[in-house]
C-alpha positions as CSV (number, residue, x, y, z in Angstrom):
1,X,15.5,-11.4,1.2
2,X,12.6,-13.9,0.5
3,X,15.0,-16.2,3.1
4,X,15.2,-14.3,5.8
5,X,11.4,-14.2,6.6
6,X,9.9,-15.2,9.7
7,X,6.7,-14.8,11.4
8,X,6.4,-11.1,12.8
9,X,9.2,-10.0,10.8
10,X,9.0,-5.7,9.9
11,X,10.4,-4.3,6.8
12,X,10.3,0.0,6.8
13,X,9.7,0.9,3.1
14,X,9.9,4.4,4.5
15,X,7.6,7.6,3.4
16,X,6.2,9.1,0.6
17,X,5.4,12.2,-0.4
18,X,2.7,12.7,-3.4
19,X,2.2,16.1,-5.1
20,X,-1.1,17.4,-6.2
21,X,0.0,16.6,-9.6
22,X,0.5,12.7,-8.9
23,X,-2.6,12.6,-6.9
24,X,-4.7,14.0,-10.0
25,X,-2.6,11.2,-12.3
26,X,-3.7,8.7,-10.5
27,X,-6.9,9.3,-9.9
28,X,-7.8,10.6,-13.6
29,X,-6.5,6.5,-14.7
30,X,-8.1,5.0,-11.8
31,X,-10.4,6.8,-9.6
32,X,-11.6,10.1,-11.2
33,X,-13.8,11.5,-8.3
34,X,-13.8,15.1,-8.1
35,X,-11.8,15.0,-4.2
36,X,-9.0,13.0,-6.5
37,X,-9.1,15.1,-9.1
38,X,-10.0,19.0,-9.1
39,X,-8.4,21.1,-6.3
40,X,-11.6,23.5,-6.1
41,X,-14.0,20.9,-6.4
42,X,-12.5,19.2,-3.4
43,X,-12.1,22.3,-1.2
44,X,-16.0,21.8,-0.9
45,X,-16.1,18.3,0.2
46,X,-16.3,17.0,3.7
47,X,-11.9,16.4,3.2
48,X,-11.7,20.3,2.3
49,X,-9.0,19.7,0.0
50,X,-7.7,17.4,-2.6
51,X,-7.0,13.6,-1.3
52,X,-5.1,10.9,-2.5
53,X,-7.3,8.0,-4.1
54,X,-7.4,4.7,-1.5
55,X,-5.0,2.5,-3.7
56,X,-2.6,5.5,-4.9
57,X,-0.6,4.4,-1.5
58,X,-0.5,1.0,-1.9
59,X,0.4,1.3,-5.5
60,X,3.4,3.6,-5.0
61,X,5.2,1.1,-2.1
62,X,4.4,-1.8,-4.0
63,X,6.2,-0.8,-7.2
64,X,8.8,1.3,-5.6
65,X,9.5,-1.2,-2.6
66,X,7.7,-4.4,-2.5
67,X,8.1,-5.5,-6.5
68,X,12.1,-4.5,-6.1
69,X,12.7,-7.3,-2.8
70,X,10.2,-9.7,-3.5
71,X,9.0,-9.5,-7.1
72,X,11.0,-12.3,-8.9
73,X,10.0,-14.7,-6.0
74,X,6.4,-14.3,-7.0
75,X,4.0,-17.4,-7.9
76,X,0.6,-15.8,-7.9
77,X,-1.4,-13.2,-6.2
78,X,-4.4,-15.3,-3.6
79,X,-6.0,-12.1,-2.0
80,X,-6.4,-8.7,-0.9
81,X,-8.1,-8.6,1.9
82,X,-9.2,-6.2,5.4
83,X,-8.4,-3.0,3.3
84,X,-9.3,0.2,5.3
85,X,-9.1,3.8,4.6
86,X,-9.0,5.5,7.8
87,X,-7.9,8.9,7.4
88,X,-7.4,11.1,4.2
89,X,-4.1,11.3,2.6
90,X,-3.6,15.1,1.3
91,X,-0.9,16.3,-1.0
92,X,2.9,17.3,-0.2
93,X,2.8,15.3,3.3
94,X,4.7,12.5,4.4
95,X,2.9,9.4,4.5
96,X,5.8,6.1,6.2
97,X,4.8,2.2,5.7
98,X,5.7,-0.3,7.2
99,X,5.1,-4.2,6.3
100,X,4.7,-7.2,8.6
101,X,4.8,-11.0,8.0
102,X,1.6,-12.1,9.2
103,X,2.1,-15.7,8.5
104,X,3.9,-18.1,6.3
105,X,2.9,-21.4,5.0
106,X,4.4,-24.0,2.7
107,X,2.9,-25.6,0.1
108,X,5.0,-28.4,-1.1
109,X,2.3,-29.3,-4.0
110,X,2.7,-26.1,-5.4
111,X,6.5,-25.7,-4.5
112,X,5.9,-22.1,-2.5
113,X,5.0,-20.7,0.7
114,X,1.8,-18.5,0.9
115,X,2.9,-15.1,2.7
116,X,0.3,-13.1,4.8
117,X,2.1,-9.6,4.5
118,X,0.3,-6.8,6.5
119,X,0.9,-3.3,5.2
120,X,0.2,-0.2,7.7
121,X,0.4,3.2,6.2
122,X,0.6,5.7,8.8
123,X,0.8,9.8,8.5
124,X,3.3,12.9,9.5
125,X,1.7,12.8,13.0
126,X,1.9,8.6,13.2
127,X,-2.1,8.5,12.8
128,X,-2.8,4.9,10.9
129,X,-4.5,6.3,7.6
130,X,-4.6,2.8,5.8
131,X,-4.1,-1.0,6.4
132,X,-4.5,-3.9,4.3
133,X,-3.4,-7.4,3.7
134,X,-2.4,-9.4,1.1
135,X,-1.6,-13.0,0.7
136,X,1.4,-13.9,-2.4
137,X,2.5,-17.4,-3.1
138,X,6.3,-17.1,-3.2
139,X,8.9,-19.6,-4.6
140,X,10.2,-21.5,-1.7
């Protein structure tokens, strides 16, 4: 897959749907705010209702799309960068993702070529509710 990259290339990793029960997971390991964690709790927040925590998304495609295609090719991680949470992500909805190929550049030193992947997560309705991008040095 790793060879058939170009500049502006889009790969659909499809859509997701977390449960309340995954949310709460999550966010009891990682993030354990009360609009994460307690369905009550976060009934009386400014979300009125439990959310997904900000990396829960990016987690999920990354393991269950991103690691599958392009794991193996993998040098090092260089960054993590322009990460946005725009608009709540609430349990048992569809949230799609899509990732672009920002840029490619080879590094002959190294032996790889550093890929600027863009990720946009976007909601049921097609409302952008996250973006981020991240930069991987890949195995030429």
């Amino acid at each position: 897959m790793l060879k058939e990259l170009t500049v502006g290339k889009k790969i659909d990793f499809g859509e997701v749907v977390l449960s309340e029960q995954e949310i709460i997971d999550f966010a009891k390991l990682f993030d354990p705010l009360d609009f994460h964690t307690d369905k009550e709790l976060a009934k009386t927040t400014i979300f009125k209702g439990l959310i997904a925590s900000g990396p829960h998304l990016f987690n999920v495609f990354y393991q269950r799309k991103w690691i599958p295609l392009f794991g193996k090719s993998v040098i090092c991680g260089m960054s993590v960068s322009n990460w946005k949470f725009i608009k709540p992500v609430y349990a048992n909805r569809k949230t799609s993702c899509i990732i672009t190929v920002l840029d490619m550049k080879q590094d002959k030193d190294i032996g790889g070529t550093a890929i600027e992947w863009l990720y946009e997560f976007k909601n049921e309705k097609g409302d952008m509710v996250q973006i981020l991008q991240m930069q991987v040095m890949h195995k030429l």
